[in-house]
VEXGUVEX-927138 format. One record per atom (N, C-alpha, C): residue in three letters; atom name; x, y, z. Coordinates in Angstrom, 2 decimals. Layout:
BEGIN
(pt 'ALA' 'CA' (X Y Z))
...
//
This chain:
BEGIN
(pt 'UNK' 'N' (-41.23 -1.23 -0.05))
(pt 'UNK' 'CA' (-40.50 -0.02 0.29))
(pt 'UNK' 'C' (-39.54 -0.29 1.45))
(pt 'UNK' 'N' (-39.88 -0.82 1.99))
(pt 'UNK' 'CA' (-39.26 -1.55 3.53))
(pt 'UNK' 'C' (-37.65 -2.15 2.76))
(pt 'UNK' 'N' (-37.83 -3.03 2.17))
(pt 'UNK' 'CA' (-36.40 -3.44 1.46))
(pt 'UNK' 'C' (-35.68 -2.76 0.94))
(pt 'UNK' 'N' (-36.36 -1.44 0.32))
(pt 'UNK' 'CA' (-35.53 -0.97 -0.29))
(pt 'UNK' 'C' (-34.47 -0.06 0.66))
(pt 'UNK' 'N' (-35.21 0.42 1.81))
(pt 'UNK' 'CA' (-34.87 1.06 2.49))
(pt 'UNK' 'C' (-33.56 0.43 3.55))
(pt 'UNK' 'N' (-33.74 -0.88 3.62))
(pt 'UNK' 'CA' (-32.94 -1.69 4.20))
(pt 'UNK' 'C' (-31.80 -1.81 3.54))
(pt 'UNK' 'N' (-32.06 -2.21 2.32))
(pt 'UNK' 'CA' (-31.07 -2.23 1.14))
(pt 'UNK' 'C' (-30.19 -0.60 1.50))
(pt 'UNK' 'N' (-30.72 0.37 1.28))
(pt 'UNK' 'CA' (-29.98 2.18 1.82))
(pt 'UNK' 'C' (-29.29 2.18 3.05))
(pt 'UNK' 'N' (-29.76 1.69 4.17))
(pt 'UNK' 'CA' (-29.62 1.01 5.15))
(pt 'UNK' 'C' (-27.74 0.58 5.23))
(pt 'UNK' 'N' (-27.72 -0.49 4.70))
(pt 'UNK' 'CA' (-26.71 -1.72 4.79))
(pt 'UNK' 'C' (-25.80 -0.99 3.62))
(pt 'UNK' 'N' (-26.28 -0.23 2.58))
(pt 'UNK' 'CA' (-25.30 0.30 1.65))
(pt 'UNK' 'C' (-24.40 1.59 2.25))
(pt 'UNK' 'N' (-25.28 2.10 2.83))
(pt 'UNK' 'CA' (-24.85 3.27 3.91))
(pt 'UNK' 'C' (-23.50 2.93 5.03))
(pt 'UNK' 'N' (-23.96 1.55 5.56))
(pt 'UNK' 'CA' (-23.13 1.09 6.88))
(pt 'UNK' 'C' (-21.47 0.75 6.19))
(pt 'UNK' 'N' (-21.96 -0.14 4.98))
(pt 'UNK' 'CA' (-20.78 -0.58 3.81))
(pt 'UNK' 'C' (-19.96 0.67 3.32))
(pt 'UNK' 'N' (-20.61 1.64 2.71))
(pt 'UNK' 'CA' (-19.54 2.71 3.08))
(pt 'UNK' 'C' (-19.25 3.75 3.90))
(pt 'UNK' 'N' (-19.46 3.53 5.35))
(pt 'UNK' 'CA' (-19.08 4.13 6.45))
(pt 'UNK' 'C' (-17.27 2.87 6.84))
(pt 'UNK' 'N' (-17.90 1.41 6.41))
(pt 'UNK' 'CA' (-16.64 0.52 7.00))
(pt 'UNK' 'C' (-15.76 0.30 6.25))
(pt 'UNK' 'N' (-15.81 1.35 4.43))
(pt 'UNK' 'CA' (-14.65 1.45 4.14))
(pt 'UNK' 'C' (-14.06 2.41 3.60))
(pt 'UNK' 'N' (-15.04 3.16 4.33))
(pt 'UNK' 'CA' (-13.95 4.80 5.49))
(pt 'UNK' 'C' (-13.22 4.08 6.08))
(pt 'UNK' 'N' (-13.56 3.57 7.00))
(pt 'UNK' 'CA' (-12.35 2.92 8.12))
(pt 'UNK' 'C' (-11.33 2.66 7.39))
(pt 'UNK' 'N' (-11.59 1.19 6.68))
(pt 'UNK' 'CA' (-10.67 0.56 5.81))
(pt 'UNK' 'C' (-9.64 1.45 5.25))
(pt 'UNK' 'N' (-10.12 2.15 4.34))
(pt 'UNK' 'CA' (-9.48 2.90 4.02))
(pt 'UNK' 'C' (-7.99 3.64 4.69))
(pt 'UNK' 'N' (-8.82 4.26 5.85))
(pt 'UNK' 'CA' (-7.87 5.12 7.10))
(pt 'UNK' 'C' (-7.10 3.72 7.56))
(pt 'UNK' 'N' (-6.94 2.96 7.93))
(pt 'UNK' 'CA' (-6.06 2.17 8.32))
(pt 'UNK' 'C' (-5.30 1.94 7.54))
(pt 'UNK' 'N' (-5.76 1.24 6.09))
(pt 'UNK' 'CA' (-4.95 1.28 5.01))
(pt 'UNK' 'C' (-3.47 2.54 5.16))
(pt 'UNK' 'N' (-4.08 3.57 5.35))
(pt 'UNK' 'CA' (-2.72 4.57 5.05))
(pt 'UNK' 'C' (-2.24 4.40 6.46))
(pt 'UNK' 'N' (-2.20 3.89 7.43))
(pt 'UNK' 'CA' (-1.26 3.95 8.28))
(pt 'UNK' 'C' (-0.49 2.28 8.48))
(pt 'UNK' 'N' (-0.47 1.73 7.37))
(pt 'UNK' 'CA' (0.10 0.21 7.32))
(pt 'UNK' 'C' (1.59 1.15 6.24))
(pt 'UNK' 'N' (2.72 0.47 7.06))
(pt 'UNK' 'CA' (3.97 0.86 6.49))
(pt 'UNK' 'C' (5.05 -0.55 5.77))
(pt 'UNK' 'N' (5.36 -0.42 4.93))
(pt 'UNK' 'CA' (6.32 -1.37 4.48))
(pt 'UNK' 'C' (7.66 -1.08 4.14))
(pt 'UNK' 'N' (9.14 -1.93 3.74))
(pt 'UNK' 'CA' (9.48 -1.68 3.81))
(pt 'UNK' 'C' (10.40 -2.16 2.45))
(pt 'UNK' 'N' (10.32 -1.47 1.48))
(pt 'UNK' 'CA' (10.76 -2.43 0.09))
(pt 'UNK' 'C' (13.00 -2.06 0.11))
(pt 'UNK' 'N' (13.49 -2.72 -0.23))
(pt 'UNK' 'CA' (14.80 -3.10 -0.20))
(pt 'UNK' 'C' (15.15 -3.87 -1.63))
(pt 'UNK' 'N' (16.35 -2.91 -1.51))
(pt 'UNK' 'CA' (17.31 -2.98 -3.04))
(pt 'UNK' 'C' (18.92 -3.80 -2.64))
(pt 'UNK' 'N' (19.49 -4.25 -3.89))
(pt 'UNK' 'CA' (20.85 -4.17 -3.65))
(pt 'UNK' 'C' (21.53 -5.33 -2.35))
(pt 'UNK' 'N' (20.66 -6.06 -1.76))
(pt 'UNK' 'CA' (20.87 -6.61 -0.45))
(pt 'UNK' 'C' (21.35 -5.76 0.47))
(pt 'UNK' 'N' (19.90 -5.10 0.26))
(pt 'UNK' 'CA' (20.04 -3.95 1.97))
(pt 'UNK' 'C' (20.73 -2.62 1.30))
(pt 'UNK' 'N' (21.04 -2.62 -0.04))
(pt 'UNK' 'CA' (22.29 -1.35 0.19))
(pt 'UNK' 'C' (21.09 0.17 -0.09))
(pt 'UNK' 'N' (20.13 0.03 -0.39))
(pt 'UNK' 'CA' (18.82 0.74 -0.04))
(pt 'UNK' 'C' (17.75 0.28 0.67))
(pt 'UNK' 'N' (17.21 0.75 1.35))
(pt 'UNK' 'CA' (15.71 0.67 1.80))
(pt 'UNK' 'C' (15.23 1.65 2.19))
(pt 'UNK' 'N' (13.44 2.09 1.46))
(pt 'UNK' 'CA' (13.02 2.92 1.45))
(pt 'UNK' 'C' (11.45 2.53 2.46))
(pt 'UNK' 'N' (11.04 3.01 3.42))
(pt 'UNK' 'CA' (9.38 2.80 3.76))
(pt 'UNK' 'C' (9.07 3.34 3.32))
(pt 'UNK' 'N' (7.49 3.10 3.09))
(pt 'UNK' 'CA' (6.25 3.75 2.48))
(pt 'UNK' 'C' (4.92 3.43 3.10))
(pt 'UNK' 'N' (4.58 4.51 3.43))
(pt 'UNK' 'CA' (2.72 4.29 4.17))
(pt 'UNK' 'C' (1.74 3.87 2.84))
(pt 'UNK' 'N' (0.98 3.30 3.57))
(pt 'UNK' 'CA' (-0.06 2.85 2.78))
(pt 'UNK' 'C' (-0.80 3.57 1.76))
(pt 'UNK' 'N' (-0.60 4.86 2.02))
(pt 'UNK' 'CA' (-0.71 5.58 0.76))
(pt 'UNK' 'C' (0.12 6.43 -0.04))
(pt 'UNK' 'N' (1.00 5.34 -0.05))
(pt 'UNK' 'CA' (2.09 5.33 -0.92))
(pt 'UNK' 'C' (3.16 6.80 -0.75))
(pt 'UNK' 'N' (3.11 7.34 0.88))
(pt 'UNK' 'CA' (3.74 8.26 0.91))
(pt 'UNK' 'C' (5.28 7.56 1.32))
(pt 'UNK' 'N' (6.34 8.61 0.95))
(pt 'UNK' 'CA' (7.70 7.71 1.29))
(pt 'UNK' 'C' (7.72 8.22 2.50))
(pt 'UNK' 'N' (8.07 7.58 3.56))
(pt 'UNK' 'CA' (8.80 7.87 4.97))
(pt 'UNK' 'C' (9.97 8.06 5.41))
(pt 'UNK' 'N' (10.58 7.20 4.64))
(pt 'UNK' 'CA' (12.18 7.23 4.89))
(pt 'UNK' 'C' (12.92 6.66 3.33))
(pt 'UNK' 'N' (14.44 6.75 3.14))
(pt 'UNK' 'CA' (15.31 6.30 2.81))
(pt 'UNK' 'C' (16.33 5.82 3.41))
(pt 'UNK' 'N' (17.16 5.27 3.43))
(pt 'UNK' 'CA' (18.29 4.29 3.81))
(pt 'UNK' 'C' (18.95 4.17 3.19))
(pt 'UNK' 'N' (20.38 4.73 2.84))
(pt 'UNK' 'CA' (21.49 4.47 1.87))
(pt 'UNK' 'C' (22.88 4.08 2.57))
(pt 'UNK' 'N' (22.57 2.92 2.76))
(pt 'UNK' 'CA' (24.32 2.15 3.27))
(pt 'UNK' 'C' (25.39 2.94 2.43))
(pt 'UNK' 'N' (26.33 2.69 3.20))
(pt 'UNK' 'CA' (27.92 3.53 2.82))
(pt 'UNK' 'C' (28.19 2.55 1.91))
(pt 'UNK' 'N' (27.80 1.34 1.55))
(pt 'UNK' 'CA' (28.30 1.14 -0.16))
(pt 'UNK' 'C' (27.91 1.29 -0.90))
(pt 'UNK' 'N' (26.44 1.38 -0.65))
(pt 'UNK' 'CA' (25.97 2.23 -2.11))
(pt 'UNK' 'C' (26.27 3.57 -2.13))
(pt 'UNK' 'N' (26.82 4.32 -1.13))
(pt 'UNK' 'CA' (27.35 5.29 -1.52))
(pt 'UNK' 'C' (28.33 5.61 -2.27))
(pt 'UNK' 'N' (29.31 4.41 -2.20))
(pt 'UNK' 'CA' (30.45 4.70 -3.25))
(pt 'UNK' 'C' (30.19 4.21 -4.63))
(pt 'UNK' 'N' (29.07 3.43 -4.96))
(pt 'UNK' 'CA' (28.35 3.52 -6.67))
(pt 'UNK' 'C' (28.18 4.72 -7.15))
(pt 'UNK' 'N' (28.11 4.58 -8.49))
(pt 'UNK' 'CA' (27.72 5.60 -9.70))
(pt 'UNK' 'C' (26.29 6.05 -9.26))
(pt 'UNK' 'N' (26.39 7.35 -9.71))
(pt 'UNK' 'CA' (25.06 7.93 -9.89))
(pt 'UNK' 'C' (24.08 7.07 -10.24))
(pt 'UNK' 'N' (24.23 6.94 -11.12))
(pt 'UNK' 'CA' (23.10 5.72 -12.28))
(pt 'UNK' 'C' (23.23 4.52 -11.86))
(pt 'UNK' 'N' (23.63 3.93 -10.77))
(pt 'UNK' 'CA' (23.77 2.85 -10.11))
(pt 'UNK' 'C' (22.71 3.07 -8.76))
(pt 'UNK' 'N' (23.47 4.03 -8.06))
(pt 'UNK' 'CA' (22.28 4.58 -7.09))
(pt 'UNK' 'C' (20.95 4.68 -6.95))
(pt 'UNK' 'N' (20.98 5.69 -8.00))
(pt 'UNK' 'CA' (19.49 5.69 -9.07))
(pt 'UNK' 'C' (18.52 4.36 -8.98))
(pt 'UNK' 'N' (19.13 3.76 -9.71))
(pt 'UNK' 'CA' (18.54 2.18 -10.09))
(pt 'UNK' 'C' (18.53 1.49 -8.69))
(pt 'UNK' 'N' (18.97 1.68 -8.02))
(pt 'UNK' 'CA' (19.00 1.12 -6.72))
(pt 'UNK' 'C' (17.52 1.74 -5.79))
(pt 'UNK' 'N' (17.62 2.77 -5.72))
(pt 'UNK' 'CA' (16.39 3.55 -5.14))
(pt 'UNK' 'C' (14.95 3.24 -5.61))
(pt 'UNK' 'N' (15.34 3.08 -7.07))
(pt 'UNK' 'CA' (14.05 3.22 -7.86))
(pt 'UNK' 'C' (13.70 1.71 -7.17))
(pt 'UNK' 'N' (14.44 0.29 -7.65))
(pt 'UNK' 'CA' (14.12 -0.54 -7.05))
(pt 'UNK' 'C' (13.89 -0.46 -6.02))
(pt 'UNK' 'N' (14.15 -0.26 -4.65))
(pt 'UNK' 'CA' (13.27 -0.16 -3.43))
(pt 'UNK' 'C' (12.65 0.26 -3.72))
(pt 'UNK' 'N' (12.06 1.55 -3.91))
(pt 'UNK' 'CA' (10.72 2.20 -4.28))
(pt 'UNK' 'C' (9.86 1.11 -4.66))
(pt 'UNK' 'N' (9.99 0.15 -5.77))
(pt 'UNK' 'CA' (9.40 -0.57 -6.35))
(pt 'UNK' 'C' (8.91 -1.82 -5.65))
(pt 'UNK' 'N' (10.02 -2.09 -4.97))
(pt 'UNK' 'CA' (9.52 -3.21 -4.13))
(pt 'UNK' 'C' (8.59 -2.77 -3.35))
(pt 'UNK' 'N' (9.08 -1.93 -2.57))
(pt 'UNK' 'CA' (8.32 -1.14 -0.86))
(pt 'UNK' 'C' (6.70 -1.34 -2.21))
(pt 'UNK' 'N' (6.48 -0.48 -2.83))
(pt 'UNK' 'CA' (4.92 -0.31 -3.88))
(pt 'UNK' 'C' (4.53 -1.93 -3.79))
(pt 'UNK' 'N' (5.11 -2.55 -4.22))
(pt 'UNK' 'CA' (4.58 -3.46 -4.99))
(pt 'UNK' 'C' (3.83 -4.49 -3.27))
(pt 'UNK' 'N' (5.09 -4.48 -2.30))
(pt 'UNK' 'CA' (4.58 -4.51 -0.86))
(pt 'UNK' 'C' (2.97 -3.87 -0.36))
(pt 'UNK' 'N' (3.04 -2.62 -0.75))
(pt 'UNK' 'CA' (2.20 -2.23 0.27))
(pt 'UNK' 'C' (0.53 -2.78 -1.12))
(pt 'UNK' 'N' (0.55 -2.40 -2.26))
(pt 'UNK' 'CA' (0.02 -3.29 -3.21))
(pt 'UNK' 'C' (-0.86 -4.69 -2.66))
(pt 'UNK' 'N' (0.31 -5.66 -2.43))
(pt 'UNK' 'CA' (-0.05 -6.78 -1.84))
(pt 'UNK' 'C' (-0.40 -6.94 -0.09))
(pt 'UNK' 'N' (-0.03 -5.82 0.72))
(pt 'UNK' 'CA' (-0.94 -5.48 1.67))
(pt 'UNK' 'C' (-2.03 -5.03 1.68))
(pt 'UNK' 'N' (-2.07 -4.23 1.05))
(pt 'UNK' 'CA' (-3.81 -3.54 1.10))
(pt 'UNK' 'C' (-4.90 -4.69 0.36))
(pt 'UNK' 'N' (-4.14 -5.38 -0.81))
(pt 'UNK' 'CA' (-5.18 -6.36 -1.16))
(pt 'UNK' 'C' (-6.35 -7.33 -0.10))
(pt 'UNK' 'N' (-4.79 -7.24 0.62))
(pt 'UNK' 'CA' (-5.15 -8.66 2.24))
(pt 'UNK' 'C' (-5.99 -7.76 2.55))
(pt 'UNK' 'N' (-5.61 -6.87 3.23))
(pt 'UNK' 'CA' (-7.00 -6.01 3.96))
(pt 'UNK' 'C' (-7.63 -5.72 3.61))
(pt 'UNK' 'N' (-8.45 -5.36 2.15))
(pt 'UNK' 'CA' (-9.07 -5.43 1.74))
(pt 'UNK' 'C' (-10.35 -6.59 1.46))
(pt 'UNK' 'N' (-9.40 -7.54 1.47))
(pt 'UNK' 'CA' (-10.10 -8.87 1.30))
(pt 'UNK' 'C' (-10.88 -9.65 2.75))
(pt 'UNK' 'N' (-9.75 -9.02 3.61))
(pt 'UNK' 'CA' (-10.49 -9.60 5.19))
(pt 'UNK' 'C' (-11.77 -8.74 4.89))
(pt 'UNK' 'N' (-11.77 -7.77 4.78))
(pt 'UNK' 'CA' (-12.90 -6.90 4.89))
(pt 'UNK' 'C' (-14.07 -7.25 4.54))
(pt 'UNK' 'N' (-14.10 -8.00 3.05))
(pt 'UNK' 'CA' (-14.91 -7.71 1.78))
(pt 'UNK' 'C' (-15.31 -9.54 1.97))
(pt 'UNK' 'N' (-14.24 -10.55 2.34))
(pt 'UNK' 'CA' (-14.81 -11.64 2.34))
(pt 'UNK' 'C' (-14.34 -12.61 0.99))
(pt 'UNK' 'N' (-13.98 -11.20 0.24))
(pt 'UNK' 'CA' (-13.67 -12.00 -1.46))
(pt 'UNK' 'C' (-12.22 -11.78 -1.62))
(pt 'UNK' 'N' (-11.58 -13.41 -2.52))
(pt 'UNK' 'CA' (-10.23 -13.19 -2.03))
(pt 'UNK' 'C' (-9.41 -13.15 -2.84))
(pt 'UNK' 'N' (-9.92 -12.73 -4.13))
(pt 'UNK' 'CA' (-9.42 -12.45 -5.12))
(pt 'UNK' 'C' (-9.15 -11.43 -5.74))
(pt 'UNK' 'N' (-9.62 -9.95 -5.20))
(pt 'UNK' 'CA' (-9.58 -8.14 -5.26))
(pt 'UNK' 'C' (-8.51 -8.19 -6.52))
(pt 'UNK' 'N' (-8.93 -7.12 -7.42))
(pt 'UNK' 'CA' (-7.16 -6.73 -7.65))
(pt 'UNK' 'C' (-6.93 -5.96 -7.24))
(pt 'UNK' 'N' (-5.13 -5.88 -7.28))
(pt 'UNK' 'CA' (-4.36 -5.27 -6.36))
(pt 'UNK' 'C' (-4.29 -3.47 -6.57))
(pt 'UNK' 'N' (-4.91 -3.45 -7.97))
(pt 'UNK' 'CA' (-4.72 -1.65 -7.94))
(pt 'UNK' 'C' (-6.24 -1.40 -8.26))
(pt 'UNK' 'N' (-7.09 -1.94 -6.96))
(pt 'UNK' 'CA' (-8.63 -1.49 -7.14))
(pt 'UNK' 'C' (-8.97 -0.48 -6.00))
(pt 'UNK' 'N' (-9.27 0.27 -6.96))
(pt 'UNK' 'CA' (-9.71 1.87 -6.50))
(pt 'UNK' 'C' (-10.99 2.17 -6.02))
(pt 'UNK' 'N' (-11.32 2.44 -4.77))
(pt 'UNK' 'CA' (-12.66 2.75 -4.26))
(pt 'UNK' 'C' (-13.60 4.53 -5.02))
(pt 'UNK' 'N' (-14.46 4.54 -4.97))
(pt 'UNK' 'CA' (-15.01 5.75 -5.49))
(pt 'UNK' 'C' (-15.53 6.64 -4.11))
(pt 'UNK' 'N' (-14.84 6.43 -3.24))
(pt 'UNK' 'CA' (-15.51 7.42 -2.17))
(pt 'UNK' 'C' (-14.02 7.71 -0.78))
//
């Protein structure tokens, strides 16, 4: 009974430390970039946008140029914070192979 309880114990502590994890996670910001610079968008770690950035030459592109421009930052900045949270994740956990869109249940 003693083990098992230890076992409740250490499972308990494991997800109290990735509460933490977690909360830090959303305050790690990146910064994905389109166009060479002619967008850049940040994004917090949970994938909220923070900002945009639209240089005066992508201002004088097409709509549908723009567009595609944004979306790519967007995409990058994601695919960034993606391959950040993995790392931190992995310092955490010890294992260094996570995938990158693995979802906690708590």
């Amino acid at each position: 009974m003693n083990n098992f309880s230890d076992m409740l114990s250490k499972a308990k502590q494991m997800q109290e430390k990735m509460k933490e994890v977690q909360e830090s996670l959303k305050k790690i910001e990146v910064e994905g970039v389109s166009g060479g610079n002619l967008v850049r968008i940040t994004l917090s770690g949970d994938y909220q946008m923070k900002s945009v950035t639209i240089s005066e030459n992508a201002k004088k592109e097409t709509n549908e140029i723009l567009n595609d421009l944004i979306v790519a930052a967007y995409n990058d900045a994601k695919e960034k914070i993606k391959k950040k949270t993995s790392e931190e994740i992995s310092k955490f956990s010890g294992l260094p192979n996570l995938p990158l869109d693995l979802k906690f249940p708590f």
